[in-house]
Every structure is written in C-alpha cells, then in structure tokens.
C-alpha positions in Angstrom: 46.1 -21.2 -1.6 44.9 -18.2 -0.1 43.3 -16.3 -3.5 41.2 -19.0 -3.9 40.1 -18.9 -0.5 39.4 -15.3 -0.8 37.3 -16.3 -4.7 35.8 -19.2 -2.8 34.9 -16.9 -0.5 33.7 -13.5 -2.7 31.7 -16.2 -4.6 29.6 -17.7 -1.5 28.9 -13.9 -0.2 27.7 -13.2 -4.0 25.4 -16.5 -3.8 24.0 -15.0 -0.5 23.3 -12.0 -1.6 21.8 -13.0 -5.0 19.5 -15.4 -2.8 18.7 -13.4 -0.8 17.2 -10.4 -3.3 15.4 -13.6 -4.7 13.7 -14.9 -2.2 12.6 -11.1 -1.3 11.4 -10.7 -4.9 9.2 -13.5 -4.5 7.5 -12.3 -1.1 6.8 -9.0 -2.8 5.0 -10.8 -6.1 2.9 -13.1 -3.7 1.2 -9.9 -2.8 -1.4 -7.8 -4.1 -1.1 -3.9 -4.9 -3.2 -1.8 -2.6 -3.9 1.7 -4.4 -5.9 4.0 -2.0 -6.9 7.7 -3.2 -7.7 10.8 -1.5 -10.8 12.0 -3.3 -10.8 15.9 -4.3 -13.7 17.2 -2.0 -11.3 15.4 1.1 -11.1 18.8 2.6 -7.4 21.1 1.7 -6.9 21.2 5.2 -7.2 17.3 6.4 -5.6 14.5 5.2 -6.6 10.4 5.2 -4.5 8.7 7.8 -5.0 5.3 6.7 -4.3 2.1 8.7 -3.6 -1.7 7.4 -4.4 -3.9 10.3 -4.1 -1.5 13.0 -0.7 0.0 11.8 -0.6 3.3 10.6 0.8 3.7 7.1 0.4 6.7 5.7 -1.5 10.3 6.3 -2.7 11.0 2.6 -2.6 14.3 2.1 -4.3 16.7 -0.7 -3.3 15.5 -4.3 -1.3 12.0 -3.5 -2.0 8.6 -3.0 -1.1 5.6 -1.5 0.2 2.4 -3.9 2.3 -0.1 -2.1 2.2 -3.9 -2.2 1.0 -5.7 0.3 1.3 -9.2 1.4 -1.2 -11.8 0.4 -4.4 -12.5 2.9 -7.1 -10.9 4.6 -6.7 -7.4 5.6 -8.5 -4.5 7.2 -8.0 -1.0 5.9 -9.5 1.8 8.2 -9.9 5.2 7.1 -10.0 8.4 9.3 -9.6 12.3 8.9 -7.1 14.1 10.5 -7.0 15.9 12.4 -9.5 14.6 13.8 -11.5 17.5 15.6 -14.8 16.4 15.4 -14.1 13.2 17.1 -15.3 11.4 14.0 -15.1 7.4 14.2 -12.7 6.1 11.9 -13.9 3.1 9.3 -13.2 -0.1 8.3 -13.1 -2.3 5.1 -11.7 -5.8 4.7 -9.7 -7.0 1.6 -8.5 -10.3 0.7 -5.0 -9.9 -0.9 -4.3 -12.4 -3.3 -0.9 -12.4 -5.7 -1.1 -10.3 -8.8 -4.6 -8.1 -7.9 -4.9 -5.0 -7.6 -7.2 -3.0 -5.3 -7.9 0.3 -5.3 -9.6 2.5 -3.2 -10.9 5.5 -2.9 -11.2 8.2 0.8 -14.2 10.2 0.6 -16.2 12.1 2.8 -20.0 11.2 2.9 -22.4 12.2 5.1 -19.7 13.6 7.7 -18.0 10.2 7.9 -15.0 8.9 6.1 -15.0 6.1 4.5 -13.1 3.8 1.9 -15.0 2.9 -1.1 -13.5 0.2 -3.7 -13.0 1.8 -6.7 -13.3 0.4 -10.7 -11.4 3.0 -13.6 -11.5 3.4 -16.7 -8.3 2.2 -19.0 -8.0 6.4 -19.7 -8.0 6.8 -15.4 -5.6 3.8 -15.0 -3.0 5.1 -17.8 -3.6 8.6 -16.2 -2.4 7.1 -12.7 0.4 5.0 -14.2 -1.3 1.5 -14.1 
C-alpha cells in the first residue's frame, strides 16, 4: 500500500508541475515581443537606460539590444541617456501590446534628446537580427 501512495503521489507533483509550466507558457504567448535598439551614433561612452512603465529594465549599452516579451496592454517605454550629465529629460512612447506582435524600436539621439522611434526592417535586417 505504501508504493502506490508514493506513485499516487510522484504522479500528482508531475501533474503540478506540468500545469504549472503550461499555464506560464500561455501568459508568455499572450504577450507581444518588444525589440528596442541602441542606434550606432548613441554615443561609445553612454548607454540607453530604458524603462517599461516606470521600472527600469535594462541599460543598453554600445552594440546590444533589448528583445524580451512583454505582457499584453498598454505600455509606456521611456528612454534616457546615461549617465545622464547634462540633465537631459528622459522620453516617452506608448505601445499597445497585443499577443503575437512585435514591436521594435529604435534609441537615438536627435537634436540633443533621446528618444524612441518605432522602427520597420527590411526581411535582410530582420534575418540579420534573428527574427
């Protein structure tokens, strides 16, 4: 009697966990991908500190990139250099997340502000990034 407590019991923990990295699977696929990059004339000595509603993410330095899923919604991405020396004002852009899409981004410098501007490639730019 106790080994098929102990199957009855390996096979519930195996159902849990099999649950469990489904229901997480489906969270990440009701997202969208958010693909930001850090433009080449950035600056070598500053990187892109970028923030999804408030939180920062990720400082994006010279020659990466940011690609992460992220849940489905509205959104605000601000951009800002750092460090910031200058006291520049960081910027904003909204996106609206939906499941499957894919947004992409790019950091730039214009006119001594930073700012996010959405991006379109071509199929040779996306198979260059790995998309």
């Amino acid at each position: 009697m106790r080994t098929l407590t102990g199957y009855i019991s390996r096979f519930v923990l195996i159902l849990i966990f099999f649950s469990a990295v489904s229901v997480a699977n489906a969270a990440a696929r009701s997202g969208g991908r958010l693909i930001v990059i850090r433009s080449a004339n950035f600056g070598w000595n500053l990187a892109a500190n970028l923030k999804i509603d408030g939180r920062t993410v990720v400082n994006i330095i010279q020659g990466r990139r940011y690609d992460h899923l992220i849940p489905a919604g509205t959104h605000v991405l601000t951009v800002s250099a750092v460090p910031n020396n200058s006291m520049r004002q960081p910027t904003s852009i909204t996106v609206n997340a939906r499941p499957g899409g894919t947004y992409i981004f790019t950091a730039l410098w214009d006119s001594d502000h930073v700012h996010l501007r959405p991006t379109t490639l071509s199929p040779a730019e996306m198979a260059k990034l790995g998309l």
